[in-house]
MIDOSE-1310 file (N, C-alpha, C; in nm, 2 decimals, decimal comma, always signed):
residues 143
xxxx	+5,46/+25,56/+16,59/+5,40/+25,44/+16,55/+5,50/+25,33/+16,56; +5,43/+25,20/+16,64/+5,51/+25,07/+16,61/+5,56/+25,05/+16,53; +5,68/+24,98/+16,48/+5,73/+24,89/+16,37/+5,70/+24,75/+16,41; +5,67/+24,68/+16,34/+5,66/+24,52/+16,32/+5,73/+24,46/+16,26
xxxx	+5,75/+24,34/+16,29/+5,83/+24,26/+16,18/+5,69/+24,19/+16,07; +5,74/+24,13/+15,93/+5,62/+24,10/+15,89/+5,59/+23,98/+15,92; +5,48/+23,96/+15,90/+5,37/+23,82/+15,89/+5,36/+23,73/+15,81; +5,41/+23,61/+15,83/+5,37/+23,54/+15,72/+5,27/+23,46/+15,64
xxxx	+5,19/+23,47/+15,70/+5,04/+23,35/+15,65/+5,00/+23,50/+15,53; +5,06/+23,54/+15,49/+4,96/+23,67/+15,32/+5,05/+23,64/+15,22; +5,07/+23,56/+15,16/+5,14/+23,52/+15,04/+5,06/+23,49/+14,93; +5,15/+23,53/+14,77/+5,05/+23,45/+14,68/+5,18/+23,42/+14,63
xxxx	+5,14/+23,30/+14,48/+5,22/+23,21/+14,39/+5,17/+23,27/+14,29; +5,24/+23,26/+14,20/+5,20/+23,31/+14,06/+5,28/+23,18/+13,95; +5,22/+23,14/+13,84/+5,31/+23,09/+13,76/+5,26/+23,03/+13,65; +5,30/+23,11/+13,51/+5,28/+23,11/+13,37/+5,14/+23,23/+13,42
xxxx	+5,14/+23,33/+13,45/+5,01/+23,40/+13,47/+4,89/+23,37/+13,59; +4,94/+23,25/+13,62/+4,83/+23,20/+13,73/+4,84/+23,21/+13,88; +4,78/+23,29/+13,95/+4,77/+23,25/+14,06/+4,75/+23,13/+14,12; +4,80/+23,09/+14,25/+4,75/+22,97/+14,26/+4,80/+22,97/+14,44
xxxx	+4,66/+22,92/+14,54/+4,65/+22,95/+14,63/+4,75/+22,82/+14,74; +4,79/+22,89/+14,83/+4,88/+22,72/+14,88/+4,82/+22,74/+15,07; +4,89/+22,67/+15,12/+4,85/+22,69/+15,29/+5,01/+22,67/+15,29; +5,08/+22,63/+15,30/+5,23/+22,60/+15,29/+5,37/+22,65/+15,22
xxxx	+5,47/+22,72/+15,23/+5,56/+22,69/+15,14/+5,70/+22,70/+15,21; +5,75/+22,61/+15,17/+5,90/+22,60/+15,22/+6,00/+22,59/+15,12; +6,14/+22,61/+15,20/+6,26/+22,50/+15,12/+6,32/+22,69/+15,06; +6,31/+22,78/+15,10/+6,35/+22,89/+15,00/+6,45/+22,95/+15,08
xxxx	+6,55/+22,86/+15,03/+6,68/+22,90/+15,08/+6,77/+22,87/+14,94; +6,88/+22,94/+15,00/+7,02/+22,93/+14,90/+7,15/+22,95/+15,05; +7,24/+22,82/+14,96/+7,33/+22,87/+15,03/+7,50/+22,85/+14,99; +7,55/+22,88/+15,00/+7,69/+22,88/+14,91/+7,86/+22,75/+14,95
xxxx	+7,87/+22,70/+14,87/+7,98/+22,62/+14,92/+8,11/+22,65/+14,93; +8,21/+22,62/+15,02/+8,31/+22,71/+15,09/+8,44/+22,64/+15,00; +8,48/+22,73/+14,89/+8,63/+22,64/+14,84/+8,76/+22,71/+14,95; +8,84/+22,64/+15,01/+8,97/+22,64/+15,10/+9,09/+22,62/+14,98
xxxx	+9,15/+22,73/+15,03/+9,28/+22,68/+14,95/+9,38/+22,76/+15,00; +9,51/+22,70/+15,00/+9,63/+22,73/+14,99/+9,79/+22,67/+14,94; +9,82/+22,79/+14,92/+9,94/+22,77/+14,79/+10,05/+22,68/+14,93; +10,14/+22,64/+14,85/+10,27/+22,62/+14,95/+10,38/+22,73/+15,02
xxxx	+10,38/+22,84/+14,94/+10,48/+22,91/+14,90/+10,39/+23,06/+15,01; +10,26/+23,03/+15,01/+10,17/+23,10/+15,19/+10,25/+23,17/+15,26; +10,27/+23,31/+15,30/+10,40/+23,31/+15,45/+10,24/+23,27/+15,54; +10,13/+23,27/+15,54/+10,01/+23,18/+15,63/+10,03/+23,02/+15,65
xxxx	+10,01/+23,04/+15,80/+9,99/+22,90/+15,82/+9,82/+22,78/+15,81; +9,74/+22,90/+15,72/+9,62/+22,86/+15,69/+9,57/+22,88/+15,53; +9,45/+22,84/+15,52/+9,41/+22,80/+15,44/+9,30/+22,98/+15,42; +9,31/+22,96/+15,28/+9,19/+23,08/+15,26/+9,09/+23,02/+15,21
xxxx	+8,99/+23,11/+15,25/+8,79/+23,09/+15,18/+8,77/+23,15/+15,10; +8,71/+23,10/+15,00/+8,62/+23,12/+14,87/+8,48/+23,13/+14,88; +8,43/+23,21/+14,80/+8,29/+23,15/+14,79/+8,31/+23,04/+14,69; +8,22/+22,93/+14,64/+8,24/+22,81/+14,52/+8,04/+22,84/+14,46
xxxx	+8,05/+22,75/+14,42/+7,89/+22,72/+14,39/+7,79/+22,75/+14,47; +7,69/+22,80/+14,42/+7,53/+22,77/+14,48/+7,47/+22,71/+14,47; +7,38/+22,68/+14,58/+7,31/+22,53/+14,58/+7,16/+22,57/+14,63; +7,08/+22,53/+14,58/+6,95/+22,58/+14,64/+6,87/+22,46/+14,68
xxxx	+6,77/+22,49/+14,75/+6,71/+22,29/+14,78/+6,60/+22,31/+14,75; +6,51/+22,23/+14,72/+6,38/+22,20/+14,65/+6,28/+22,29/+14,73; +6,19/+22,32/+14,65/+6,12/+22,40/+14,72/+5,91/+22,31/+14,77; +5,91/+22,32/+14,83/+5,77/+22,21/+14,87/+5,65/+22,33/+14,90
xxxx	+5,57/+22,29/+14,80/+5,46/+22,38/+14,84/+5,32/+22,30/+14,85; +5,24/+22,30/+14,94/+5,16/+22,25/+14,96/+4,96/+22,33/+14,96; +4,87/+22,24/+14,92/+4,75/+22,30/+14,92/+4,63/+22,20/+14,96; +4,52/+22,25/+14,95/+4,42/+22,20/+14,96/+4,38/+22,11/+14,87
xxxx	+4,36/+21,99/+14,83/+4,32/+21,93/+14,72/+4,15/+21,94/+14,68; +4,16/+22,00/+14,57/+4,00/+22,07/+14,50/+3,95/+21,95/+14,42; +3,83/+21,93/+14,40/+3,81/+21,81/+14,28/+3,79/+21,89/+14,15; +3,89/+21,76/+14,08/+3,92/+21,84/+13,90/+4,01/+21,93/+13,90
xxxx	+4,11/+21,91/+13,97/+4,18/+22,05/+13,94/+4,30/+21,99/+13,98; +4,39/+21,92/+13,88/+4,49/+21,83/+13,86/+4,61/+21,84/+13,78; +4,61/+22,00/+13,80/+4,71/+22,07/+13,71/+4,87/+22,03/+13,75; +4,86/+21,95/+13,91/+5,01/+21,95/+13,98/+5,03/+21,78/+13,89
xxxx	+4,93/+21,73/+13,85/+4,96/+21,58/+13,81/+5,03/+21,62/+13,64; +4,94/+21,66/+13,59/+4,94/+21,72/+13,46/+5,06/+21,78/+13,40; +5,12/+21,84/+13,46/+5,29/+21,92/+13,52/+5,38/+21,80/+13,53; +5,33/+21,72/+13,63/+5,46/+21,59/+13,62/+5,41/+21,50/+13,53
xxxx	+5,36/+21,48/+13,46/+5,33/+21,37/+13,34/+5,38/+21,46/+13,19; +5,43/+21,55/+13,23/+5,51/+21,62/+13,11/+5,67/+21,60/+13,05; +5,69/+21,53/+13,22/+5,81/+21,42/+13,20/+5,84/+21,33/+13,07; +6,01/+21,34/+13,00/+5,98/+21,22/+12,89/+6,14/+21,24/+12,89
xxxx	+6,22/+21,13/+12,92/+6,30/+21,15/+12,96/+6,39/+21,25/+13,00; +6,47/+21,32/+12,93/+6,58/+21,45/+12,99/+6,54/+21,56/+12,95; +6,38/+21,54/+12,91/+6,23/+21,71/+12,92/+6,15/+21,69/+12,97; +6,14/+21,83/+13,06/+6,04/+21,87/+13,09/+5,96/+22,00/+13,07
xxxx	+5,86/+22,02/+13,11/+5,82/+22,15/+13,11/+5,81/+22,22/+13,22; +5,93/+22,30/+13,18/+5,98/+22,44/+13,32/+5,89/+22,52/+13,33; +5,92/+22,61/+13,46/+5,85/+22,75/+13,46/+5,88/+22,81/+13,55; +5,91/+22,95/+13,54/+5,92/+23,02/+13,61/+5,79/+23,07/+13,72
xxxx	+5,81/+23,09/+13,89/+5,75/+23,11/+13,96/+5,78/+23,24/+14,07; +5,68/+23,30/+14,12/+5,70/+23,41/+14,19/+5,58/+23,39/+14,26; +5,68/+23,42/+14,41/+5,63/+23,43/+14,54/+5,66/+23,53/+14,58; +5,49/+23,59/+14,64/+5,52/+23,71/+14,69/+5,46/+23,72/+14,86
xxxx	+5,59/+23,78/+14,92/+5,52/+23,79/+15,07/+5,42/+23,92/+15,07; +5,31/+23,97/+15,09/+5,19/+24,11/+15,09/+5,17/+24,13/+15,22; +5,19/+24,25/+15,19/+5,13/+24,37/+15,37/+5,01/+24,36/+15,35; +4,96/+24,45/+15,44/+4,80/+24,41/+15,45/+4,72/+24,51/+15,36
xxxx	+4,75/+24,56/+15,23/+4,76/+24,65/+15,13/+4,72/+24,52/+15,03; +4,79/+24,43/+15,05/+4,79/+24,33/+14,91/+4,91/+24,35/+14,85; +4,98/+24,43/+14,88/+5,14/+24,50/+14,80/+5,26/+24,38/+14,87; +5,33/+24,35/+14,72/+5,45/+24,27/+14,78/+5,55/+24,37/+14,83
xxxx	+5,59/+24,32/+14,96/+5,69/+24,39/+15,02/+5,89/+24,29/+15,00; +5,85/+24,13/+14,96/+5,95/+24,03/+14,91/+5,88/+23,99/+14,84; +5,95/+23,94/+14,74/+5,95/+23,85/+14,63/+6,05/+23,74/+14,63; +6,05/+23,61/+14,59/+6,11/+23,52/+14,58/+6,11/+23,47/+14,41
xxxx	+6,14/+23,49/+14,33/+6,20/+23,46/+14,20/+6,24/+23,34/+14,18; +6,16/+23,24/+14,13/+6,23/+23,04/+14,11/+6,27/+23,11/+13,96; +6,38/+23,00/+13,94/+6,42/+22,98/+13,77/+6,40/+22,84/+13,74; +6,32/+22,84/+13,62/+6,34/+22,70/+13,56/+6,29/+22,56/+13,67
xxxx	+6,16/+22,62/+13,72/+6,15/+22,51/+13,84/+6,10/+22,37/+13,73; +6,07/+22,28/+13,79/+5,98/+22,17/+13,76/+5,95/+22,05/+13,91; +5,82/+21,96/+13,87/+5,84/+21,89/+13,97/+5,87/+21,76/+13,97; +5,95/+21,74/+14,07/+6,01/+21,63/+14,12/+5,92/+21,54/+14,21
xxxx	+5,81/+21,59/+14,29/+5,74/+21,47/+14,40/+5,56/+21,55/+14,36; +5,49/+21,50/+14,39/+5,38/+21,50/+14,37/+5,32/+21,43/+14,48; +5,26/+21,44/+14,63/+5,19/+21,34/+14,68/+5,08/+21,40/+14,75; +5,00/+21,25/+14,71/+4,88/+21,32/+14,74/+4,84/+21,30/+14,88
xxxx	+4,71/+21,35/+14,94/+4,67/+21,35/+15,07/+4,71/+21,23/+15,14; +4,72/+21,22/+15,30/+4,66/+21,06/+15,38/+4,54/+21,04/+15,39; +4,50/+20,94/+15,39/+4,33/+20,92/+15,45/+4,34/+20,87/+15,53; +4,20/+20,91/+15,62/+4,18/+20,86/+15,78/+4,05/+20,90/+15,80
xxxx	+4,00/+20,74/+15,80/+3,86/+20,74/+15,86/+3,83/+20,82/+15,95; +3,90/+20,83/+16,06/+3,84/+20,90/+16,22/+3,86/+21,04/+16,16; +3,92/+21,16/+16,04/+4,03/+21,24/+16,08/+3,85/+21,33/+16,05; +3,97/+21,48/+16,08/+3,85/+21,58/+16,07/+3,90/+21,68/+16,01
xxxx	+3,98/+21,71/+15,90/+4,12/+21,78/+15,85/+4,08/+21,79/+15,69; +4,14/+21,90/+15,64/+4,15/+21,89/+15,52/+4,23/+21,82/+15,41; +4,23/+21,73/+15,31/+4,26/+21,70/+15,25/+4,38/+21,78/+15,20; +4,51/+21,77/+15,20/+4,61/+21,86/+15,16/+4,71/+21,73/+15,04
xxxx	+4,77/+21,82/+14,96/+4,87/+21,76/+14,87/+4,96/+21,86/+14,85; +5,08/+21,75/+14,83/+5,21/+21,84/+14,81/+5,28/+21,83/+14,66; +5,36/+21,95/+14,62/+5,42/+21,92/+14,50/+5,55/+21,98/+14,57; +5,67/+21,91/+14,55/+5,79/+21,95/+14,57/+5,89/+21,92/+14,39
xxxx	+5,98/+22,07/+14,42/+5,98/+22,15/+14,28/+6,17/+22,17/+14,27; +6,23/+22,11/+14,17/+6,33/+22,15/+14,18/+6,36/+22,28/+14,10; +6,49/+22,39/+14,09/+6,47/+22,46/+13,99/+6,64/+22,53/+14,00; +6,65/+22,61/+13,92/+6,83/+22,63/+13,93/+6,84/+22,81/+13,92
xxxx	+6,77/+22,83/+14,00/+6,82/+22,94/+14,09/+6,67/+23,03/+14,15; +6,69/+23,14/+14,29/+6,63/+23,19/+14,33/+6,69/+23,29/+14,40; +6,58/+23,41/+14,35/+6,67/+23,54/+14,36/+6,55/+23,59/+14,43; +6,60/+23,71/+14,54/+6,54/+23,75/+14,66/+6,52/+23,91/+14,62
xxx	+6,39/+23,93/+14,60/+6,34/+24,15/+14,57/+6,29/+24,18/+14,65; +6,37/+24,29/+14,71/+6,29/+24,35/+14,79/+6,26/+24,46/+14,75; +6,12/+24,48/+14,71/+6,04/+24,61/+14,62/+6,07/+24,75/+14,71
């Protein structure tokens, strides 16, 4: 039998219990910053690498916009100055079982952008909106 690599359009979101359906998701990276250092006293004529901090970048997920169902506005109007309301989120990539084969783990996300569709008289397209989501860390399962 073939091996494949997997597919990605079978994902779900989950977060506080909820499913929640997207056409989109990006930004699920991590990557690490490089500290250089060396002493004087070196018999090297170079510098050595570290790993330093991790840094993860926003993650942007996008959907269909439904009427009445304004849960991504709701989320950012929870804003009040240096609180918000966090949550933890899991994305799961599914074989064709429905079974996660990756998981992606957010910590502490919240959102940062909220926008909603373009309009266009002539268009013939679905209404899409985006929420992009900061959060301070993301950890990678492979079940």
């Amino acid at each position: 039998m073939a091996t494949y690599p997997l597919t990605k359009f079978h994902f779900q979101v989950e977060w506080g219990g909820t499913r929640i359906g997207f056409t989109e998701i990006s930004g699920l990276d991590v990557s690490l910053d490089v500290i250089e250092y060396r002493d004087g006293a070196s018999p090297e004529y170079s510098k050595i690498k570290m790993p330093g901090m991790t840094k993860f970048s926003n993650i942007t997920l996008k959907r269909g916009t439904f009427l009445n169902d304004n849960e991504f506005y709701a989320w950012l109007n929870t804003v009040q100055m240096t609180k918000i309301e966090r949550r933890d989120i899991t994305i799961s990539l599914l074989n064709e079982n429905h079974e996660p084969v990756m998981v992606w783990k957010i910590k502490n996300a919240f959102p940062v952008k909220v926008q909603s569709t373009d309009l266009k008289a002539d268009g013939n397209e679905v209404a899409i909106e985006t929420l992009e989501l900061a959060h301070e860390g993301l950890k990678i399962d492979l079940p």
